[in-house]
C-alpha positions as CSV (number, residue, x, y, z in Angstrom):
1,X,0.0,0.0,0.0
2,X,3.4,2.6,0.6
3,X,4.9,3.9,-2.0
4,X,8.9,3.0,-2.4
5,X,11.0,5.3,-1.1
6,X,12.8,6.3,-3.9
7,X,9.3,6.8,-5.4
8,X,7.8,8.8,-2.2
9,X,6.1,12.4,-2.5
10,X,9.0,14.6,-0.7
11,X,6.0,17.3,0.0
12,X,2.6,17.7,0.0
13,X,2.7,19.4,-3.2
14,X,4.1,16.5,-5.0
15,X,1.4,14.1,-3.8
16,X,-1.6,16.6,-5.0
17,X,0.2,16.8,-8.3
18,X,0.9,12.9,-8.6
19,X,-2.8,12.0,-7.1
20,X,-5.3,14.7,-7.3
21,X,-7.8,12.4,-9.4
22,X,-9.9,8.5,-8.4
23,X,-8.1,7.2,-11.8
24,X,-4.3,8.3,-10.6
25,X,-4.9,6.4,-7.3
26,X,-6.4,3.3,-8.5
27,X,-3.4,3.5,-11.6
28,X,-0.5,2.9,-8.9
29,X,-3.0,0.7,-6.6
30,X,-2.8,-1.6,-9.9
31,X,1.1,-1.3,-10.1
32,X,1.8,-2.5,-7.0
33,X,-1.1,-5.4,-7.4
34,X,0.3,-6.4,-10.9
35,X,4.1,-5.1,-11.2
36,X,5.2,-7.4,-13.9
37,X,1.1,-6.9,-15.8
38,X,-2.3,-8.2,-14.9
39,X,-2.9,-11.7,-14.2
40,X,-6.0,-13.1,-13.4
41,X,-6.5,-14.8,-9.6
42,X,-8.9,-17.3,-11.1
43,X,-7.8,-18.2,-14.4
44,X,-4.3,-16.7,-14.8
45,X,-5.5,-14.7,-17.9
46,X,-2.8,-11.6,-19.0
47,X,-5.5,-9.8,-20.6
48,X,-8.2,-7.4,-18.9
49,X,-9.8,-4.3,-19.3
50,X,-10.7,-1.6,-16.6
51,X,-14.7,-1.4,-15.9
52,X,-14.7,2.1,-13.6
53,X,-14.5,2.5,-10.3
54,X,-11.7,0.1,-9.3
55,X,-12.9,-2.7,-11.8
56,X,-10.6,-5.2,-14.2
57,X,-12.5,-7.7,-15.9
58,X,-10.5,-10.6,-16.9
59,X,-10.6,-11.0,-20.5
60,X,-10.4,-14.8,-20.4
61,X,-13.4,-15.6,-17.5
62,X,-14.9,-12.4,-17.4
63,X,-13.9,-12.5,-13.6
64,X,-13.9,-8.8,-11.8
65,X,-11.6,-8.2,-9.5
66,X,-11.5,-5.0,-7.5
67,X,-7.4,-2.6,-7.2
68,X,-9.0,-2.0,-3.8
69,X,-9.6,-5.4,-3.0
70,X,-7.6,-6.9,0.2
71,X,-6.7,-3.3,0.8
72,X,-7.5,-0.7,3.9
73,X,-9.3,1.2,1.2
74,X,-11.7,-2.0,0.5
75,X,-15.1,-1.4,1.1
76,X,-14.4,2.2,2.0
77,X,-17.1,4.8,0.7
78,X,-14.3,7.8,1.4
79,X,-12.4,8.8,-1.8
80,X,-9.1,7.2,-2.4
81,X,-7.0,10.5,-2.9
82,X,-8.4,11.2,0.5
83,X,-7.1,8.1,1.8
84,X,-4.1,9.1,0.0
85,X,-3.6,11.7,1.9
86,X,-4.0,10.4,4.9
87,X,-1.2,7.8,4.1
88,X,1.1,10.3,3.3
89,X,0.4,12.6,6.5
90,X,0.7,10.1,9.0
91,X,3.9,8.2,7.7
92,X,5.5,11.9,7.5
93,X,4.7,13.0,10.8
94,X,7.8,12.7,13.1
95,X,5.8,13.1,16.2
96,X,2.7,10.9,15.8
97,X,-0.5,11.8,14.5
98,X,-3.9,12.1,16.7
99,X,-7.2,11.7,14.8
100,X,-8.7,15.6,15.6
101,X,-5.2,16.2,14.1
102,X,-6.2,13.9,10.9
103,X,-9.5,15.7,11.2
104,X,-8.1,19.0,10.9
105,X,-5.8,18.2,8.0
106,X,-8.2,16.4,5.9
107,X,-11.1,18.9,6.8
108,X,-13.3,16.0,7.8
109,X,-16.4,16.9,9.5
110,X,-16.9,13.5,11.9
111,X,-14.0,13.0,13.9
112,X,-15.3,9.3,14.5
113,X,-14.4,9.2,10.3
114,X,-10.8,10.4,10.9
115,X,-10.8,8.3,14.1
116,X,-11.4,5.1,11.9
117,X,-9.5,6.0,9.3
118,X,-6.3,6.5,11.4
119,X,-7.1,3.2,13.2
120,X,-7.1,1.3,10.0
121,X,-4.1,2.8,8.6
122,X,-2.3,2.0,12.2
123,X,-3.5,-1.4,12.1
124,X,-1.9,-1.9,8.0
125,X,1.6,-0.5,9.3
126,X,1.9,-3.7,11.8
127,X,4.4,-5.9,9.5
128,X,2.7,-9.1,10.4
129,X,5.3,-12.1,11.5
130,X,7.4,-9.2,12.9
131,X,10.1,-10.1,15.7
132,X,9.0,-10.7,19.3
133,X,10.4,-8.8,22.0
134,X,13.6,-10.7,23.5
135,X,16.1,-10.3,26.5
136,X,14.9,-8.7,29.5
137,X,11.1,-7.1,28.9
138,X,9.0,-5.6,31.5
139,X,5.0,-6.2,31.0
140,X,2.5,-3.9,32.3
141,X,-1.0,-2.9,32.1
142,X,-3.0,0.5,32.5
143,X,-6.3,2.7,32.3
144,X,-7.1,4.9,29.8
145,X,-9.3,7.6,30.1
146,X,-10.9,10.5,32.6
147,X,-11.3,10.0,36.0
148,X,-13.8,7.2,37.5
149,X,-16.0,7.8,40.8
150,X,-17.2,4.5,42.8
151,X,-14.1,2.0,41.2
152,X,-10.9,0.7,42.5
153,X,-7.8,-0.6,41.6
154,X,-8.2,-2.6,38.1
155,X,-11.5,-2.1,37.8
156,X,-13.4,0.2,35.0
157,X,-16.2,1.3,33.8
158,X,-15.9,3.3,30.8
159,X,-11.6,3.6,30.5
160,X,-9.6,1.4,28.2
161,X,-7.5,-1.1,29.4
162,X,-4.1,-1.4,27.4
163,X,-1.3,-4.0,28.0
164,X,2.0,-2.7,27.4
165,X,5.9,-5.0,27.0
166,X,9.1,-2.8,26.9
167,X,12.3,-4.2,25.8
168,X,15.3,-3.0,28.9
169,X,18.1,-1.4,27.2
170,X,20.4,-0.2,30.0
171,X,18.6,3.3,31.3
172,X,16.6,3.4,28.6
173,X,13.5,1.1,26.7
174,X,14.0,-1.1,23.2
175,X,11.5,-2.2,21.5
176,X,7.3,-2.1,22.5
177,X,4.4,-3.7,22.1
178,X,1.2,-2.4,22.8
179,X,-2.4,-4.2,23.1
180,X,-5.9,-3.1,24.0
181,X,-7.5,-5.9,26.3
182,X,-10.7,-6.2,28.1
183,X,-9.2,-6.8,31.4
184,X,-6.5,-7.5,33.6
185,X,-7.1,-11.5,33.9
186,X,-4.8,-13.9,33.1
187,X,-6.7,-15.1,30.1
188,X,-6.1,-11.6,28.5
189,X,-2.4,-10.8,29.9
190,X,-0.7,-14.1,28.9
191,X,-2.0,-14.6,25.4
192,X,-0.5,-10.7,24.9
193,X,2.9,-11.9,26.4
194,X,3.0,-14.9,23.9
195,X,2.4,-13.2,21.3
196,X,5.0,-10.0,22.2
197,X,8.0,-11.7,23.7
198,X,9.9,-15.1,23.2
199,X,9.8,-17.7,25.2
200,X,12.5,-18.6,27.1
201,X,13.3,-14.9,28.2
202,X,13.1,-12.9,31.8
203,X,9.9,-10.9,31.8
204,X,9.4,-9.0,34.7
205,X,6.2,-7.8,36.0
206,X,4.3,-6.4,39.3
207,X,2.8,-9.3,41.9
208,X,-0.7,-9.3,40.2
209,X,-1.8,-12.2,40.0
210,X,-3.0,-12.2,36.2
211,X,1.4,-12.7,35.4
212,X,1.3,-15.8,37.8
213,X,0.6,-18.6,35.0
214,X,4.0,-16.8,32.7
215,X,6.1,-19.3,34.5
216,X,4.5,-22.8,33.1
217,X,4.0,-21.0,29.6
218,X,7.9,-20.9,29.5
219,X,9.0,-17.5,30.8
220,X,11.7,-16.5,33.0
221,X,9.4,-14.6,35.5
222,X,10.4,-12.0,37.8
223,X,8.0,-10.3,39.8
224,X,8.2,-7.4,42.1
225,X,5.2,-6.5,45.3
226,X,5.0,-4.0,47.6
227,X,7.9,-6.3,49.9
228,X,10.2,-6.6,46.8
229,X,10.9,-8.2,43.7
230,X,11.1,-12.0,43.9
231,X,12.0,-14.8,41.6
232,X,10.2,-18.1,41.5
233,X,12.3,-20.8,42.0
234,X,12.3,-24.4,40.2
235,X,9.9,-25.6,42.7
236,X,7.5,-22.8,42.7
């Protein structure tokens, strides 16, 4: 869905003038579908002609297969140089991008459509089979949101819970991996640590309780409570 470096819009005045129209977007969505030319999913046809709006029709089946297809922009009812846009702002900010930010830029008037579309685009950057986290990684959980009246600890009623591992590098953090989860139990916490950091490796957590089944999944845990850090022993 990115474009190549070498081949990447060095301002925003370069990206209007490479996709200001539907047909110039859905043009480089069929390069990088069909580098080396068009070639049928069902019948492996080399021939096919565009229909309109993100259409080729095979010219061996007559089977229609959509540029979008597969895509973030799949399904989407939002223009594609829009969603163009949006690419290009939020892999070119240094500092992150929030979705009133998005909003603002795009001049969308529903911030839950720049909140979606930000979400998607986040979700499409994950390089899926990446690297789990290795070495020493510290695992935690916290609330998101406003204040809460009547709850306590881990409980919730309206925050977000998210589940966050930090590689230790010295004084400093390595990689992260971040998760939204339901809750704090241990059938949310431990499926997030399997799939964030290898097995085999220290990670080191508070005393909740949710961390205490790490240690027959594998893991090296270390824990700390309010009377200190501790280390379960072979026969714990």
């Amino acid at each position: 869905m990115f474009l190549a470096v070498e081949d990447y819009p060095r301002d925003l005045r370069e990206l209007e003038a490479r996709f200001s129209t539907e047909a110039a977007c859905r043009e480089y969505l069929f390069q990088l579908r069909w580098p080396d030319g068009f070639r049928c999913p069902r019948c492996g046809e080399t021939k096919s002609w565009p229909k309109g709006d993100g259409l080729v029709r095979c010219a061996g089946c007559d089977y229609q297969v959509s540029v979008t297809a597969g895509t973030v922009f799949q399904d989407s009812r939002l223009p594609l140089t829009l969603w163009f846009r949006a690419v290009w702002w939020v892999t070119s900010q240094k500092n992150g991008v929030s979705a009133m930010g998005l909003q603002r830029v795009l001049g969308l008037k529903s911030y839950k459509t720049a909140w979606t579309l930000l979400h998607k685009l986040r979700r499409a950057m994950v390089r899926p089979g990446r690297d789990r986290l290795s070495g020493r990684v510290e695992v935690d959980e916290a609330l998101v949101g406003g204040e809460e009246e009547g709850v306590h600890g881990r409980q919730t009623e309206t925050k977000a819970m998210i589940a966050v591992a930090a590689e230790e590098d010295g004084p400093g953090i390595g990689r992260i991996r971040m998760r939204c989860i339901p809750d704090a139990s241990a059938n949310s916490l431990i499926p997030f640590v399997e799939d964030s950091v290898e097995p085999g490796d220290v990670v080191h957590t508070d005393g909740w309780l949710g961390y205490l089944p790490l240690k027959d999944k594998g893991y090296r845990h270390e824990g700390c409570s309010n009377a200190g850090c501790w280390v379960p022993t072979r026969e714990e």
